[in-house]
N, C-alpha and C positions, 0 to 999 in steps of 0.2 A: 549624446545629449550634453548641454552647456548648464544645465540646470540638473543639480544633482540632488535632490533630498527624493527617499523612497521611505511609504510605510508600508509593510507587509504584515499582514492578517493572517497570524496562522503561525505558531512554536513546536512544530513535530519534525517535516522532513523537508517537506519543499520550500516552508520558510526560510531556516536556517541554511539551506544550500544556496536560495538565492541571496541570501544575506552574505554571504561569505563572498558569493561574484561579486555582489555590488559594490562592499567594500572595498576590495580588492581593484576595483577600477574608478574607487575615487568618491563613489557617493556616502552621500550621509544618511544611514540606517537605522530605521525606527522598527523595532517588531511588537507587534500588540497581541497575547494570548487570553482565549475566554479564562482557562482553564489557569486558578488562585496561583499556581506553580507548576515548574517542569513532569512529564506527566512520566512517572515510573511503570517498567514492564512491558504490557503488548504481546505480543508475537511473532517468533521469526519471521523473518522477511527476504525474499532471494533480490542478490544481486547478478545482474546477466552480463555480457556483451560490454554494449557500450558502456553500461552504469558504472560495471569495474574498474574502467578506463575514466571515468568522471571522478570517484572518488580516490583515486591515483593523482588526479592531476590537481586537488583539490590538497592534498600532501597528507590525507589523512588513511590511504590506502593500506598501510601499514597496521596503521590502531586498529581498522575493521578489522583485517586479517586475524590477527593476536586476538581479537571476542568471537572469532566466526564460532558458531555451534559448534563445531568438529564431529557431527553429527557419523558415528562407523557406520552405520547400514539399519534396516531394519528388516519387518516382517508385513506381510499378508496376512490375518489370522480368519476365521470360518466364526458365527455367533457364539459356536460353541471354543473357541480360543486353539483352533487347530491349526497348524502352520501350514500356509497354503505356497506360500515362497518366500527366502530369505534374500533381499537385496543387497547391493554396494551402497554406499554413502551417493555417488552421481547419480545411481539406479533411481535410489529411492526419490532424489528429489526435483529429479529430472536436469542434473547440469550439467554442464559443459565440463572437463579443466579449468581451471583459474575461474571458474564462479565464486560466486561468494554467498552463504548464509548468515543471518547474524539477527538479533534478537531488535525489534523495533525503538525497542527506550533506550538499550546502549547505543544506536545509530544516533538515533536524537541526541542525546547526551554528548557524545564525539563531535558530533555537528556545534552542539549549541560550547561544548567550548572552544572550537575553533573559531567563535565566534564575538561572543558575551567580551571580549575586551574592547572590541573595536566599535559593537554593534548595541543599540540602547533596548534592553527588553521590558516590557510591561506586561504583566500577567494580570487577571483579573478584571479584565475592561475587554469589548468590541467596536468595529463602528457602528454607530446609530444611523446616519446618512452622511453622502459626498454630494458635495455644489464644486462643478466645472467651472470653471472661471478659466478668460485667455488664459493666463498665465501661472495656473496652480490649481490646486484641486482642496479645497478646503474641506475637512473630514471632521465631523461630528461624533463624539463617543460616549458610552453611558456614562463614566464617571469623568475622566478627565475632559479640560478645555478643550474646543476646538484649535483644530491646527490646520495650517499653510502644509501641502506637499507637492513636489514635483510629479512624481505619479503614486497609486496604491495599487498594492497586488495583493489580491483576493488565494493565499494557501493553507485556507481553513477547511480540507476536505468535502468528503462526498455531500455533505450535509451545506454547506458555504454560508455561513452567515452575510457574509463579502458581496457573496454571485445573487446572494437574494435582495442586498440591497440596492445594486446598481444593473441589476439584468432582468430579475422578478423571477417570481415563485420556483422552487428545486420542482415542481409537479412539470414545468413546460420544458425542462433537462432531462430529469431521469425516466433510464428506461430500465426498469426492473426485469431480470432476467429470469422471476419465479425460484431461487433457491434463498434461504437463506443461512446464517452460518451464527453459531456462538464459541465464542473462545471462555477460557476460565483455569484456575487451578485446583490442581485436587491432589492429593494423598498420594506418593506414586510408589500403588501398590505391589506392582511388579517390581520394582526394584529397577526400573531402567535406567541404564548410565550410559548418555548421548547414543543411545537407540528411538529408531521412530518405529509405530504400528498402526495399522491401517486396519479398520473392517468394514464390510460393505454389505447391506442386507436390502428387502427392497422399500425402497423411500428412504434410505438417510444414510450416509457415510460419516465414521466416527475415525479420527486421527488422536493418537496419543504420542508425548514424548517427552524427554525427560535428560538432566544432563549428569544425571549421576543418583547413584540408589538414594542417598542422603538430601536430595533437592526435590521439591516438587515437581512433580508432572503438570502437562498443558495439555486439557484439552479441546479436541478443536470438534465440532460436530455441522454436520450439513444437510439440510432436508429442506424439503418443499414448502417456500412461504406458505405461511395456513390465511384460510379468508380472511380472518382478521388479524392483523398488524398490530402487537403490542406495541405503545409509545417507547422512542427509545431512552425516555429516561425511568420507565418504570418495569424496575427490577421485577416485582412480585407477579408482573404480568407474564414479564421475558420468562422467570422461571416455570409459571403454570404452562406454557406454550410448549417449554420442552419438556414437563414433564409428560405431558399429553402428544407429545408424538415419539417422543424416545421412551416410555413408560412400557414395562412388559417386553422387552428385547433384550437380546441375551450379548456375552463378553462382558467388557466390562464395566455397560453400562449402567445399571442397578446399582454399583457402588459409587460412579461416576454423577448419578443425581441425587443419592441420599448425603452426597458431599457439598451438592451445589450451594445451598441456604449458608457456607461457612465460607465458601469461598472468597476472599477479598475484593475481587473485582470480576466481574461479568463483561465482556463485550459482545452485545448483540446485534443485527441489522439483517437486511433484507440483500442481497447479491444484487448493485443496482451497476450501471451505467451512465455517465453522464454524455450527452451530446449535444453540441453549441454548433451554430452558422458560425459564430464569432466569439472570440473568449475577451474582445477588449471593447469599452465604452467609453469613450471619453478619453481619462487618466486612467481610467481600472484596467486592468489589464488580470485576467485568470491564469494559475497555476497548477498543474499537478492536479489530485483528484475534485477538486471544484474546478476544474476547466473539461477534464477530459478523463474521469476515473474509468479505468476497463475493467471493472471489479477484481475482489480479493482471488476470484477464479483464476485470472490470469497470472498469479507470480509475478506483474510486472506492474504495479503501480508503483511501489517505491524506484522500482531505476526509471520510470518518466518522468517519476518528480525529481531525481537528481539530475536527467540530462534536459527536461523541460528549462530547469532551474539555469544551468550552462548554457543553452540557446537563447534563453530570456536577456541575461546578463551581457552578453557577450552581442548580441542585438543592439541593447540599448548602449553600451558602450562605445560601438562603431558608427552608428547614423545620426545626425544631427538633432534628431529631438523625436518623442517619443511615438508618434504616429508613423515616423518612419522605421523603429525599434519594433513596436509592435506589431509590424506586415511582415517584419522579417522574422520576425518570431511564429508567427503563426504561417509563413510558409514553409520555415523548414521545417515545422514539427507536423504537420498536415499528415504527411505518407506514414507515420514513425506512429502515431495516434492509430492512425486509421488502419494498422496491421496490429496492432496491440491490441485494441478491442474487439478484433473478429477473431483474434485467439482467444481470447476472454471470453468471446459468447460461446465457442466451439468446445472448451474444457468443463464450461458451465453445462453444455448438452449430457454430457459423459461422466461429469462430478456424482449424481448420486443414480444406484440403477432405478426405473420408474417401472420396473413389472418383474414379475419372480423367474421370468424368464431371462432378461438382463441378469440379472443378481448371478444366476446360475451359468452364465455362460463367461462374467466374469471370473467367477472362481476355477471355471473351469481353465481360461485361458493363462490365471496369476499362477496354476497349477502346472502349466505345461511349458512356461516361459519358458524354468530353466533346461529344457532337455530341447526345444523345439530347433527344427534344424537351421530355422532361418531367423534364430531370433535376432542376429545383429540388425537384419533388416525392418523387421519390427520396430524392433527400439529407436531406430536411424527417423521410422516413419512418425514415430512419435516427437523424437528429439528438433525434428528437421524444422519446421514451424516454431517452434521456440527459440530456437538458436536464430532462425529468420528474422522473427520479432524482435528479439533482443539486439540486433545487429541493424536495424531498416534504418540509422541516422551514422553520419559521420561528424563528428565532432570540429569545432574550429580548431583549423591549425594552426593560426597564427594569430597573433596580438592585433587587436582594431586598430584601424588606421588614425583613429583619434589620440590612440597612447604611443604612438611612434614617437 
């Protein structure tokens, strides 16, 4: 592109990544977040394959490394807190070698100061509407003036303020996959330090983890959306919903929801999907999970939005203006999307057991892992699809012919 000014919608992962390409090749970077300031916390998040290799080349491979969890292993436990099997650190969290874990706000964080010198951030504002025009995209916002851009990109996740204004309603994208999930902290009563715990009964699977006796625990919990959809800004709702499907189950949960009312932060949602003909209109162009979320099921939304972010950039860098950017964008990422989220619907089938028969046939099998004779093959059959997905894009080798 000859016409360099970009705004991007969205201060979490896929903003700040593609903020750092586009920099990087010369544009002039605007990032616009709803949220008053940089948002602290979240939730670990795996880095796989190629993403590893994105935030390598990004020069910040190092910094992940030095906050990765260091997660030693965990446990299996039974309602009643009985050891069903004890994992490795790659066991437990299904990785490779040279994967990486690492906590969602320190990603952010690393991201946004790799970036914040070069790149203009504004928190507290969204866009209201975009007018195409030949030759710019003029963007309308709640509070500040309207502005001139060369193009906008919509990396305000699953929810996209972005994708709703310039594509219409999240109801004609998302495809909900019937589970939902809540994250949150609490009291970490066990005393876990950088150990994970797993328990599974039937309807709802509970994860606990923790990075040390003296630090808070995270918990993570997953059951079957209920028929009615608490809004997700309304806490007192999100709480009743879990109290009333996790209410009267045993481990750790009884201590886990008389905690939840003090918890700091709640994040709740429904296990969705996004799927587009097209992620660009116009100027707009979609990223990361408002173009193509495989939900939080899959382990791989954060490395799409890092390598979506390097395909985007590195697209718009090399062809002469941005309807040529954006074909190129949206055909390498096609096969890389489209393996991502059919792992996502596929661990989403198997996330929580749906009859007391599952339940029991899981405990039986987390029971027998470790003696069973062909367990590397097991693990291989589990592992192999993931390492697939994380692996289905090759990265550009070489600098675009525009920066020669």
């Amino acid at each position: 592109m000859t016409n360099r000014t970009a705004l991007i919608s969205g201060a979490s992962i896929a903003g700040p990544a593609l903020a750092y390409w586009l920099n990087h090749f010369g544009f002039d970077v605007t990032v616009v977040e709803a949220a008053p300031a940089p948002r602290p916390g979240g939730y670990k998040v795996d880095l796989r394959g190629v993403a590893v290799e994105a935030v390598d080349r990004m020069g910040i491979g190092e910094a992940v490394r030095a906050r990765d969890t260091a997660i030693r292993g965990g446990q299996w436990v039974t309602t009643k807190g009985k050891t069903l099997a004890t994992l490795g650190p790659d066991l437990i969290g299904f990785r490779d070698p040279g994967d990486l874990e690492i906590m969602r706000g320190d990603l952010s964080d690393l991201l946004r100061e790799a970036t914040e010198r070069t790149v203009e951030y504004r928190y507290g504002d969204v866009i209201t509407a975009i007018e195409d025009t030949p030759d710019a995209a003029i963007v309308h916002f709640r509070h500040a003036a309207s502005q001139r851009f060369d193009i906008v990109v919509g990396a305000d996740g699953l929810h996209s303020g972005t994708r709703a204004v310039a594509f219409g309603p999240e109801d004609r994208y998302s495809r909900p996959i019937g589970m939902s999930v809540a994250v949150f902290n609490a009291p970490n009563r066990l005393g876990l330090d950088h150990w994970d715990m797993a328990c599974s009964a039937t309807g709802h699977t509970t994860n606990l983890y923790a990075f040390g006796p003296d630090q808070p625990a995270y918990a993570q919990l997953f059951f079957p959306t209920p028929a009615e959809v608490p809004d997700r800004h309304d806490r007192a709702a999100q709480e009743r919903v879990l109290r009333e499907a996790f209410g009267g189950h045993g481990w750790e949960l009884p201590h886990l929801l008389a905690a939840l009312p003090e918890a700091p932060e709640l994040y709740f949602d429904h296990l969705a999907q996004i799927h587009m003909d097209t992620w660009t209109s116009g100027r707009t162009v979609l990223l990361g999970d408002a173009a193509y979320c495989p939900s939080p099921a899959s382990g791989q939304g954060t490395g799409m939005a890092l390598v979506g972010a390097h395909v985007l950039a590195h697209a718009l860098a090399a062809e002469p203006d941005h309807r040529a950017g954006f074909a190129v964008y949206e055909r390498r990422m096609r096969h890389f999307v489209d393996i991502n989220q059919k792992l996502g619907r596929d661990v989403a089938a198997k996330l929580v057991p749906n009859t007391r028969f599952a339940a029991m046939a899981q405990r039986v099998m987390m029971r027998m892992l470790p003696y069973m004779p062909g367990k590397n093959a097991v693990l291989e059959g589990v592992m192999k699809p993931i390492r697939e997905a994380a692996n289905a894009i090759a990265l550009d080798e070489t600098a675009p012919m525009s920066l020669r």
